[in-house]
C-alpha positions in Angstrom: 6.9 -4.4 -10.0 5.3 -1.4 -11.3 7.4 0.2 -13.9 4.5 3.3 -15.3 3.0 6.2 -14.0 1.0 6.4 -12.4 2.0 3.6 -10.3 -0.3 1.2 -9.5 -2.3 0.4 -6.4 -0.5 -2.0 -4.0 -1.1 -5.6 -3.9 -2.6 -4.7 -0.5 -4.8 -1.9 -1.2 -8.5 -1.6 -1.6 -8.8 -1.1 -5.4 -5.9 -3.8 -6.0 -7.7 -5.5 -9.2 -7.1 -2.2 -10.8 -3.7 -2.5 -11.8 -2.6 -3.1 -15.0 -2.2 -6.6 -16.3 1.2 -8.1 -17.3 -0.1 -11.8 -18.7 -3.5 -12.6 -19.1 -4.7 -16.6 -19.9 -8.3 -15.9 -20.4 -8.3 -19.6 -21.4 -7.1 -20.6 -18.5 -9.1 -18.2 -16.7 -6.4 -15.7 -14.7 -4.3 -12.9 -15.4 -1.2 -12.0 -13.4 -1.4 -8.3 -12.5 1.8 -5.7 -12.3 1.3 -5.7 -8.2 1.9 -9.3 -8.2 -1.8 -10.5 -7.6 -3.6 -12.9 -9.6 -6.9 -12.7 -10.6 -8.8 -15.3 -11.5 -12.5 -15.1 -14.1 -14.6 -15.7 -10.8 -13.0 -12.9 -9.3 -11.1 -14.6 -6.5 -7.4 -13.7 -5.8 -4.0 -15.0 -4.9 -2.0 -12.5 -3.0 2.0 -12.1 -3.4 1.9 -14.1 -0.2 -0.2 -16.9 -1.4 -2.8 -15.9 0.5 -6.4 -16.6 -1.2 -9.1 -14.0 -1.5 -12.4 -15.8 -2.6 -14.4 -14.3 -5.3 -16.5 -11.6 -3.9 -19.7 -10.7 -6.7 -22.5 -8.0 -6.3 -26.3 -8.7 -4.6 -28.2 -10.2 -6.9 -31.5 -8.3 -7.6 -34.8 -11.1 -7.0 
């Protein structure tokens, strides 16, 4: 699906939210991403394969 260079990372790689985005709804809260994935605001994921990725977030500091 990805037509620059540098290409970008695989649906199935590690740094997968990288790539660059191809539609964004911010009001609907997702963008569709040139690998195919889509990321939603909370920072889940639906995978090519419809598999979901829930949102993974950062240790909050007490």
């Amino acid at each position: 699906m990805c037509n620059h260079q540098p290409h970008c990372p695989s649906a199935y790689a590690s740094d997968r939210a990288s790539a660059h985005v191809t539609v964004s709804h911010p009001e609907q809260g997702w963008s569709l991403l040139c690998n195919g994935v889509i990321l939603f605001d909370d920072t889940g994921l639906l995978m090519p394969d419809s598999t979901v990725m829930t949102p993974h977030r950062g240790l909050v500091a007490a």
